[in-house]
N, C-alpha and C positions, 0 to 999 in steps of 0.2 A: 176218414181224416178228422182227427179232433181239432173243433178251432176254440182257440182261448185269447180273452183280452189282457192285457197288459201295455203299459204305458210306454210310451220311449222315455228313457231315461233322458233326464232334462240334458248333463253333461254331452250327450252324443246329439240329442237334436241341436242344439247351439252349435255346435261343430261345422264349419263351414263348407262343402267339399263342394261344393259348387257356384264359386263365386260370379256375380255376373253388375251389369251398370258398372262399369267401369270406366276408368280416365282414359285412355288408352286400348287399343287392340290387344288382345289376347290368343293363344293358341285354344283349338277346339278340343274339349277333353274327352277322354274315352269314358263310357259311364261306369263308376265305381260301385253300382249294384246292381244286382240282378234284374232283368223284366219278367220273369215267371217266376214267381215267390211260392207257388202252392205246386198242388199236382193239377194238371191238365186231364180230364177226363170224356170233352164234349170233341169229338172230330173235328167239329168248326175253327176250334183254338188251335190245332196243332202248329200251325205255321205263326203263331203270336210270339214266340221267342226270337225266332228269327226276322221277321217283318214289322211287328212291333203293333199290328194290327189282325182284326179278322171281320171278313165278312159274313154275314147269318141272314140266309134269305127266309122270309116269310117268317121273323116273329113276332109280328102281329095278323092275323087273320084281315080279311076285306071288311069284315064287318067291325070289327072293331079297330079298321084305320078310319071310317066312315066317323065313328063315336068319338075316335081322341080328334079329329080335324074339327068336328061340330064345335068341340070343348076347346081347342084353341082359339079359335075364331069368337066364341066371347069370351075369352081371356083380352083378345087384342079390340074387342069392340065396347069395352063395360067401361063408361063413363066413369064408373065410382073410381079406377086405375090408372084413369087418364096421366094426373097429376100425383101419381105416384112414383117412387125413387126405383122401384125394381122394372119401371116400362120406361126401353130404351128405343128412342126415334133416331130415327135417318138425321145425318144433317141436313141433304138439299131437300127433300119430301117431304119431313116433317112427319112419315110413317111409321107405325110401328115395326120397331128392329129387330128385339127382344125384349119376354119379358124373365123376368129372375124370378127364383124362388119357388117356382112352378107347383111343387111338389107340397108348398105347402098353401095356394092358392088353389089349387084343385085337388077333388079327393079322387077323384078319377087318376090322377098323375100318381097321388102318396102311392095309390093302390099299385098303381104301373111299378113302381119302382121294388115293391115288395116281393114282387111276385118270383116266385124262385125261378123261374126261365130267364128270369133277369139279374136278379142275385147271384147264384151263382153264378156266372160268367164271371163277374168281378172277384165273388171270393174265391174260384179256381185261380186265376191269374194272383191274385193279391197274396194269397195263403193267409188268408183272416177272416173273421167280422169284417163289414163298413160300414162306414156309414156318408151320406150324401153332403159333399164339399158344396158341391152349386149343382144347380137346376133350373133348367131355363126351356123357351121355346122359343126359335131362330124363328123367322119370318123372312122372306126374300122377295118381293111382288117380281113377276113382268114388268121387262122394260126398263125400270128404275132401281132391279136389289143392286144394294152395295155386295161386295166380298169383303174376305178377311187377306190380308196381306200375312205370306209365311210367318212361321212363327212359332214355337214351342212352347204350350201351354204349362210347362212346369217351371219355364223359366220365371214368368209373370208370378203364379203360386208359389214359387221359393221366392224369390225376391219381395213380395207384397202381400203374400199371405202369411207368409212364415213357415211353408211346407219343407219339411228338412231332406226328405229321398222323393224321390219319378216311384213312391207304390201308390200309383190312383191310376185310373183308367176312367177313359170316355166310353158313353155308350151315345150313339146320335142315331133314332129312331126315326127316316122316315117319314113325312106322311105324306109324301108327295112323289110324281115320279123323279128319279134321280137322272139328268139327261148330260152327256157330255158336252151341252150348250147353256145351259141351266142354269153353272155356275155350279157346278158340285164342287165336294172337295178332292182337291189333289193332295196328296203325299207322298211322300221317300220313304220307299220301305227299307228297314235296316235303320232308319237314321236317329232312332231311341237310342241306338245305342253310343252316341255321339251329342253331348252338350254343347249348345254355342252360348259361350259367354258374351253378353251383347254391352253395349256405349250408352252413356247419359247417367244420371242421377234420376231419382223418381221425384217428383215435387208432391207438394202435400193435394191429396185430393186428386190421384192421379188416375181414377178408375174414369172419373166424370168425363172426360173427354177420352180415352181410351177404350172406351166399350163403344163408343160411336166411330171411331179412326184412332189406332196404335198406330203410335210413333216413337214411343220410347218402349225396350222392351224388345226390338223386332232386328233380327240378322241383319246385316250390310249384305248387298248385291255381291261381293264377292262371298261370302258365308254362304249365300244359296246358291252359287257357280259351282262352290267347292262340292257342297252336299247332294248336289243333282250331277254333278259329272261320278260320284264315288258310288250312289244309290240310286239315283234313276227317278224318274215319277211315273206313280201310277194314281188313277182317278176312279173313288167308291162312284157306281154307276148302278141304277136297279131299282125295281117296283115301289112301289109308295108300300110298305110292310116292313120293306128290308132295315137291315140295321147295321153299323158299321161300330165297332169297341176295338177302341186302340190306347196303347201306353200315351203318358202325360206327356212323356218327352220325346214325341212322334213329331215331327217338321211335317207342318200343312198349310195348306191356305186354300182360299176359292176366289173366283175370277166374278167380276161384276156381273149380272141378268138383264140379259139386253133382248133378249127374246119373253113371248107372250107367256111361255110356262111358269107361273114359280114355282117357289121350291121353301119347304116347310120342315122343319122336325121338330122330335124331342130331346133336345140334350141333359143330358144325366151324368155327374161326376163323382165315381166313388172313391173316395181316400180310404186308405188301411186303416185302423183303429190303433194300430202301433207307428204310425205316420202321423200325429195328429200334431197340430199346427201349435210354432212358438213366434217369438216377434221379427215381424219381418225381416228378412236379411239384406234387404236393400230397399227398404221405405221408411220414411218417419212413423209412420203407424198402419197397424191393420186396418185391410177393408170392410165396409160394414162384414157384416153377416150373411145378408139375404145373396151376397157374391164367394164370399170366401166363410162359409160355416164354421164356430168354434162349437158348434152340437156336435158332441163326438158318440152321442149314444148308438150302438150298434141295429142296425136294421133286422137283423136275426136275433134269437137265441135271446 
């Protein structure tokens, strides 16, 4: 399969098809694009059309979860970052949450990301080039991690990035065991294929409190009634290697850590290079960079 770059045509990225911050409740839409854009060639994907996800046990080897957990861990202990914008603290702890931009803070991570066992996953699914929207590393202690409350990460990205289609995928690598008390995440498989237009207005500087507790952005208790009685939930579970790549517009969330394990990974977001990002569609302005990338240069070729 040949991949080639080309632009979205400005006329179609502006094009609204997925409205959402609205005054009012709205009907749930059925997704007007594809979730497998390329050909699927790795066994692992085959159920990603339908699921909207896939799980890939063991790609990272032990010894090299050993080497990215080292490299995390002074990511989150280096003074010099303390007091930097892409390192995100707990509210009641004061701990470290996440940090952004990962990929360009560690060359260990660039390297992760390039690596074709990891590439391609995304350009089978995407049918392109990508290149990396955000990168981060999730952090969850014992006892005190917070979760993430449901939520569809393309909604936030069209609304505040400016991301015009659901062609990006997550990849969340791991580096810890994944336990079904842990706080892992849950999902609705199927439920990519299905937009939920959410309530509110975005105010200026809406990442700053929103990457620590979303509140605007996030389904009503009945939108995950509806989405969990039509889809079901299931919960990515498995050894600290494993990896979980799922579509943007996949309904997730994870439950707070109230037990001694944490729980770690690498989060990595590839956007298509024919997806690449215009002015928000429901925020006064784009978010920095180091959260929502306007680098649209391709990771391959």
């Amino acid at each position: 399969m040949v991949l080639q770059h080309t632009e979205t045509p400005p006329e179609t990225a502006r094009y609204d098809r997925y409205p959402t911050r609205l005054g009012a409740p709205a009907p749930h839409l059925e997704r007007a694009d594809p979730a497998v854009w390329g050909e699927v060639e790795s066994p692992e994907l085959a159920s990603f059309d339908a699921d909207g996800f896939a799980i890939l046990d063991q790609l990272l080897t032990p010894t090299e979860v050993g080497e990215y957990s080292e490299e995390i861990t002074r990511l989150a202990n280096d003074p010099a970052l303390r007091d930097d914008d892409r390192v995100i603290v707990e509210k009641s702890s004061n701990r470290v949450r996440s940090v952004f931009e990962v990929h360009k803070l560690s060359e260990a991570i660039a390297e992760l990301v390039r690596q074709p066992r990891v590439l391609r996953l995304a350009e089978q699914v995407l049918g392109s080039p990508v290149y990396v929207h955000q990168s981060r590393v999730n952090y969850m202690p014992g006892f005190r991690g917070t979760g993430f409350y449901w939520h569809s990460d393309f909604e936030t990205w069209h609304a505040e990035d400016g991301m015009p289609a659901p062609r990006a995928v997550s990849l969340s690598i791991a580096l810890t065991d994944n336990y079904p008390i842990n706080g892992s995440l849950m999902v609705m498989p199927g439920s990519h294929h299905t937009f939920v237009p959410c309530l509110g207005s975005t105010p200026a500087e809406h990442y700053r409190e929103s990457l620590q507790e979303q509140e605007i952005g996030v389904p009503t208790s009945d939108d995950i009634t509806a989405l969990a009685n039509r889809y079901g939930i299931s919960q990515f579970t498995g050894r600290a290697g494993s990896a979980l790549l799922f579509d943007s517009n996949l309904m997730h969330g994870s439950s707070n850590n109230i037990t001694p394990f944490p729980r770690s990974n690498i989060f990595v977001v590839f956007n298509s290079v024919h997806n690449m990002l215009v002015d928000p569609f429901a925020a006064p302005a784009p978010r920095p960079g180091y959260i929502g990338s306007r680098d649209f240069t391709p990771l391959s070729g």
